[in-house]
C-alpha positions in Angstrom: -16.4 0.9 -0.4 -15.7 -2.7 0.6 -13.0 -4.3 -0.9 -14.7 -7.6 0.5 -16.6 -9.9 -2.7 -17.8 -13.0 0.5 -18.0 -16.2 -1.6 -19.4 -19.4 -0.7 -17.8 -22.7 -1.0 -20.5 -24.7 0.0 -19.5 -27.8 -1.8 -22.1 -30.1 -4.0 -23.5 -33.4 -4.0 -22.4 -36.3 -5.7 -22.8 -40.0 -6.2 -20.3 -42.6 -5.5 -20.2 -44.8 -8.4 -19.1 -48.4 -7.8 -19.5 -52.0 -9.4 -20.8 -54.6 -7.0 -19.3 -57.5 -6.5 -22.4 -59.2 -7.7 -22.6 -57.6 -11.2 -20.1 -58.7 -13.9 -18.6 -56.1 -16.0 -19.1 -56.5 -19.6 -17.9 -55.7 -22.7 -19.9 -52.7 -22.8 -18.9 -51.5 -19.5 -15.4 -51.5 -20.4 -15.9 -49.3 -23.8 -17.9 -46.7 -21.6 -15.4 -46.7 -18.6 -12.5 -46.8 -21.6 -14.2 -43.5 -23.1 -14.4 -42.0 -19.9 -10.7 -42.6 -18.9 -9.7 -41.4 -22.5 -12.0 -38.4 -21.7 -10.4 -37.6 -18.6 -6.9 -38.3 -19.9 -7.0 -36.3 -22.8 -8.1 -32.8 -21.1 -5.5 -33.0 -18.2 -3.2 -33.2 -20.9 -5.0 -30.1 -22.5 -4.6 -28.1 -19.2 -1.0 -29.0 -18.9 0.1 -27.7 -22.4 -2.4 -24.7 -21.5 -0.3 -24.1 -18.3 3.0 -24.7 -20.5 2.5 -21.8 -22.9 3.6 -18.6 -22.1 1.2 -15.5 -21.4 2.5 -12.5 -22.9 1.0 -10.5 -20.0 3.3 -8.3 -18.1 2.5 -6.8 -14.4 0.0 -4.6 -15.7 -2.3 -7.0 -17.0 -5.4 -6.0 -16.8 -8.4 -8.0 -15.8 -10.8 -7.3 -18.3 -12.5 -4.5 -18.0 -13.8 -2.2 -21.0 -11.8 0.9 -19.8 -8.6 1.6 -17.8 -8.2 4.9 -15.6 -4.8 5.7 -15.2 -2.7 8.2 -12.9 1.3 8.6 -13.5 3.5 10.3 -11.3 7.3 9.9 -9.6 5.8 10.7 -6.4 3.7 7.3 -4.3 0.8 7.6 -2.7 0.9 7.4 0.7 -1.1 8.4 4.2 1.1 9.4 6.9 1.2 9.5 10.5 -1.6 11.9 12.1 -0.2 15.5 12.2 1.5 15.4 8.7 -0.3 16.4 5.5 -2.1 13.8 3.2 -0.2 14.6 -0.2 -2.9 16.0 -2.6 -1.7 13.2 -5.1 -2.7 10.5 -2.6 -6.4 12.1 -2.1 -7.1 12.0 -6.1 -5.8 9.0 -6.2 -8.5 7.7 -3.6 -11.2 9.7 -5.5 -10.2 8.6 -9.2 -10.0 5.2 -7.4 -13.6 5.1 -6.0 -14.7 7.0 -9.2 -13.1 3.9 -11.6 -14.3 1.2 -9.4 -18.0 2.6 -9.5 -17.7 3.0 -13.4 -16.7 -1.0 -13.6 -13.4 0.3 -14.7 -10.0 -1.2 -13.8 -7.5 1.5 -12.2 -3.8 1.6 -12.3 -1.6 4.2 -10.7 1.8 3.9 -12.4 4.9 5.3 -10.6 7.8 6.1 -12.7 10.9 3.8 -11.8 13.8 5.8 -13.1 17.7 6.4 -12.4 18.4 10.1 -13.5 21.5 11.1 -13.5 20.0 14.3 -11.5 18.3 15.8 -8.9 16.3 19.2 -7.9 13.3 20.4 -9.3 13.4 19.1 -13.2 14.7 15.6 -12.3 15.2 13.7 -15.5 12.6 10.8 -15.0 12.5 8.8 -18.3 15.1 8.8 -21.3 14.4 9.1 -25.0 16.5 7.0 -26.8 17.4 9.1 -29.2 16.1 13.0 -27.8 17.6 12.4 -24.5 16.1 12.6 -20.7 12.5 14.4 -19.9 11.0 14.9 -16.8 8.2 13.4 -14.9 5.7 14.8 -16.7 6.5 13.6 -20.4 6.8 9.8 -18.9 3.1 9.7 -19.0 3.7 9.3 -22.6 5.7 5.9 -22.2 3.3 4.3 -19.4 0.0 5.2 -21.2 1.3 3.2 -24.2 2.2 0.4 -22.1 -1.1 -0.2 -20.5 -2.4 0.4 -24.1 0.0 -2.6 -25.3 -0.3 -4.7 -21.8 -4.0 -4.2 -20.8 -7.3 -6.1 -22.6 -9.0 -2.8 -22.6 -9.9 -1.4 -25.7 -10.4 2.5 -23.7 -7.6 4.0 -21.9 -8.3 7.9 -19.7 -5.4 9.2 -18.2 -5.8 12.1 -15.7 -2.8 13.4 -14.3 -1.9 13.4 -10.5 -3.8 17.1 -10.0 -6.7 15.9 -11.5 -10.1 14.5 -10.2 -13.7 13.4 -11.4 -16.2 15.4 -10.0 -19.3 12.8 -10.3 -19.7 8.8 -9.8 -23.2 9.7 -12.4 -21.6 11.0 -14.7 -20.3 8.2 -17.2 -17.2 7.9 -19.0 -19.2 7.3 -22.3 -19.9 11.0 -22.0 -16.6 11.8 -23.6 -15.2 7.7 -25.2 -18.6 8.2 -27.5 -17.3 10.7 -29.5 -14.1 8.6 -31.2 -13.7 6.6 -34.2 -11.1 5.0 -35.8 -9.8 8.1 -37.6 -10.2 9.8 -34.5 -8.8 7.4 -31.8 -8.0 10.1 -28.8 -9.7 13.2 -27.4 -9.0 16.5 -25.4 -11.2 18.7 -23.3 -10.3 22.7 -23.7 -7.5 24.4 -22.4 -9.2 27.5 -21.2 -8.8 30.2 -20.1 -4.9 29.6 -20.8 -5.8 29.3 -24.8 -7.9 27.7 -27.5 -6.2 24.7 -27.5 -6.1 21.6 -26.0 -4.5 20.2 -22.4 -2.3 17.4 -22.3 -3.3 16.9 -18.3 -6.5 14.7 -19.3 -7.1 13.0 -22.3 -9.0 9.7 -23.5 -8.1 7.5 -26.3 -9.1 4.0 -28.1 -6.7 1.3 -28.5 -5.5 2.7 -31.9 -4.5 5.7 -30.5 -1.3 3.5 -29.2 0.5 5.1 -32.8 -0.6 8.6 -31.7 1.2 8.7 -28.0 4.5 7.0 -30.6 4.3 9.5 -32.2 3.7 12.8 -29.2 6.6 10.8 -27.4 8.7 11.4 -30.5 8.2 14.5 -30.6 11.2 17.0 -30.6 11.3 20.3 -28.0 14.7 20.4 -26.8 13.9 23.3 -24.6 11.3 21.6 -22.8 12.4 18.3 -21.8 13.4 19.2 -18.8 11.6 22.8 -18.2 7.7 24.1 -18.6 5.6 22.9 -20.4 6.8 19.9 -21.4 5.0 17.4 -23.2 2.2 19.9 -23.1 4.7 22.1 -26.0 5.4 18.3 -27.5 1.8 18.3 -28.2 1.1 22.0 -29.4 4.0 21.0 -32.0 2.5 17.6 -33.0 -0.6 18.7 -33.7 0.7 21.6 -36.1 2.6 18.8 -38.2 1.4 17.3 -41.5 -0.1 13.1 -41.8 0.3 11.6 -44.9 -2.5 9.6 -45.9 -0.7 7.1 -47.6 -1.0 4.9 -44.6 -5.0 5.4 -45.0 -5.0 4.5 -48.5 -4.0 7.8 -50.2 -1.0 7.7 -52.6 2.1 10.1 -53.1 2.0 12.5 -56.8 4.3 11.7 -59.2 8.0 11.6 -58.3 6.6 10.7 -54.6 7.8 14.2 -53.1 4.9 14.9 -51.9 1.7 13.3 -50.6 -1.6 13.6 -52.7 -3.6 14.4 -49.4 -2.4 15.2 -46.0 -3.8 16.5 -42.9 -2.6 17.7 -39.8 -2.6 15.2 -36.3 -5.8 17.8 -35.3 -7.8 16.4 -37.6 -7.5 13.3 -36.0 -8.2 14.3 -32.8 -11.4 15.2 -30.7 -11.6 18.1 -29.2 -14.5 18.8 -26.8 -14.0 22.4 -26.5 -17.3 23.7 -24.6 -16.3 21.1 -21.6 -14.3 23.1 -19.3 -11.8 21.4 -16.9 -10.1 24.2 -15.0 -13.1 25.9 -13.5 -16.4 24.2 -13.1 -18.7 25.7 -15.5 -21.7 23.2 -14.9 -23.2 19.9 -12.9 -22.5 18.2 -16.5 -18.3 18.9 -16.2 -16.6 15.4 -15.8 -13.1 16.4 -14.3 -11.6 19.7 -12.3 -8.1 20.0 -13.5 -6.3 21.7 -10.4 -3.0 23.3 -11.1 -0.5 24.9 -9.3 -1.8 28.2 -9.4 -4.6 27.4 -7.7 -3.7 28.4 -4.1 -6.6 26.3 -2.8 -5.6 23.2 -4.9 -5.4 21.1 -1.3 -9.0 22.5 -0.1 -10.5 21.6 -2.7 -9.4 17.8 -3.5 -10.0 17.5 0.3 -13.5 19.2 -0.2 -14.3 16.3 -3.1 -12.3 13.8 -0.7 -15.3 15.0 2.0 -18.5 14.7 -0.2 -17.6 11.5 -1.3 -17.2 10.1 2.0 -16.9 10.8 5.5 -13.9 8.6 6.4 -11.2 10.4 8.3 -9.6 7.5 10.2 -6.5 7.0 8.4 -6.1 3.8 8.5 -9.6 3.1 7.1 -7.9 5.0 4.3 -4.7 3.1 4.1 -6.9 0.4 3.8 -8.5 2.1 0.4 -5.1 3.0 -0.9 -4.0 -1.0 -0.6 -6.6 -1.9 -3.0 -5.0 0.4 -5.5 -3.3 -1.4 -8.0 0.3 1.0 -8.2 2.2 -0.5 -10.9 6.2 0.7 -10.5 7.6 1.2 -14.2 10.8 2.1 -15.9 9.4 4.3 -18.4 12.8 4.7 -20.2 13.0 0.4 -20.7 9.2 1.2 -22.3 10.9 4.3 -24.2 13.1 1.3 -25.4 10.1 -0.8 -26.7 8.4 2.3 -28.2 11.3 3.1 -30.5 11.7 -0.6 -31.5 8.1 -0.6 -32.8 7.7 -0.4 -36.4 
């Protein structure tokens, strides 16, 4: 897991070109040399006005690759001093890290920036302009559209903080094949809590950008600030109608009601045979370890362990500096979601 790419600068040959004294420059020599100056001139001028314009990039930029994994949380990873506990956020973070980086995938852990007008255990984190503050775990909804607007990928996975991927063979494709255009974000099952689908892992395309709008709009007063959060915002969302009219369909007469709609399930995927709470095969991409798992810490450290045998922390420190952890005021986002047509 060397973070080191050695380059060599080893220079290359040229030739000095010169006129002798002896030769006399002639009226050919002048157009070429005039060409060449001209040629010379006209891209430095070119990269200046390049330099000049501005890059509508932001801090989360990302460098390029296909897909971004992404991890949100109010909590930083760290590695303490010997004797105290590595936080179990940190460890997934190292293992989603190594998983990422071994997938060709760019990684950004994004910790939510806020100034809550709490504290305790249901800190506002992020603020809805017009449904008010939510806790941590809604302002995944916020920094996942961010990196959607901000990054060049065209495949987004967000796994939250208790999450982990179980196998560098195993390829993100496995899940990113099945979306389309209609169908531009995916869930694996919620079992054994119900039928549905967990908001703690999900995949999505570019276009899904008007979905996580639209989830983030959603209104659950009750749960803003209390269990289950943005997990209830979705259960709602996905039980409301989609007009069609934005696909091509048009309203009946007296436009009170759409000619075809559909629910926002049916433009979802929903993998529901691929477990992510218990490990059902060697084909499962993800363990999703809640609370109620009372050996949640055993067995990211477990993982941690198979995947490597560093134990010197600073050898990890090291690993968690090459983790691009991107601080964000979700609630400015929540500012730039709302604004967007």
């Amino acid at each position: 897991m060397s973070s080191s790419y050695p380059y060599t600068d080893s220079g290359y040959p040229y030739t000095r070109i010169f006129v002798p004294p002896s030769v006399s420059v002639t009226a050919t020599h002048r157009r070429r040399w005039g060409v060449l100056v001209f040629g010379v001139a006209t891209f430095a001028v070119a990269l200046i006005f390049y330099r000049m314009i501005p890059e509508d990039r932001g801090e989360t930029r990302s460098h390029g690759a296909a897909l971004t994994v992404v991890m949100a949380d109010s909590r930083v990873p760290v590695v303490p001093n010997e004797g105290e506990p590595i936080p179990y956020w940190t460890l997934t973070t190292l293992i989603n890290h190594h998983y990422a980086r071994e997938q060709g995938a760019d990684f950004v852990y994004v910790v939510h920036e806020h100034d809550a007008p709490l504290r305790g255990g249901n800190t506002p984190i992020c603020r809805h302009p017009r449904l008010g503050w939510r806790a941590a775990s809604w302002c995944k909804l916020p920094a996942v559209w961010e990196v959607l607007r901000t990054r060049s990928s065209e495949n987004v996975v967000y796994i939250d903080t208790d999450g982990m991927f179980l196998s560098t063979a195993l390829k993100p494709s496995r899940h990113l094949d099945h979306l389309t255009p209609d169908k531009p974000i995916g869930f694996v099952s919620n079992e054994p809590w119900d039928a549905g689908v967990c908001a703690g892992y999900f995949f999505l395309r570019r276009e899904a950008a008007a979905f996580i709008k639209a989830w983030w709009d959603t209104d659950v007063p009750r749960k803003n600030l209390h269990r289950l959060w943005e997990q209830e915002g979705l259960n709602k969302l996905l039980k409301e109608d989609v007009m069609r009219e934005e696909a091509g369909g048009v309203k009946e007469e007296g436009g009170m009601e759409p000619a075809n709609h559909t629910t926002y399930a049916d433009h979802i995927v929903h993998l529901a045979d691929e477990r992510q709470f218990t490990v059902q095969d060697s084909q499962q991409l993800i363990l999703h370890i809640t609370s109620e798992e009372k050996n949640r810490y055993d067995l990211i450290r477990e993982r941690w362990d198979h995947i490597t045998s560093l134990k010197d922390r600073d050898g990890m420190r090291a690993l968690l500096a090459q983790v691009d952890i991107v601080r964000m005021n979700t609630s400015e986002v929540a500012l730039r979601i709302e604004a967007e047509e």
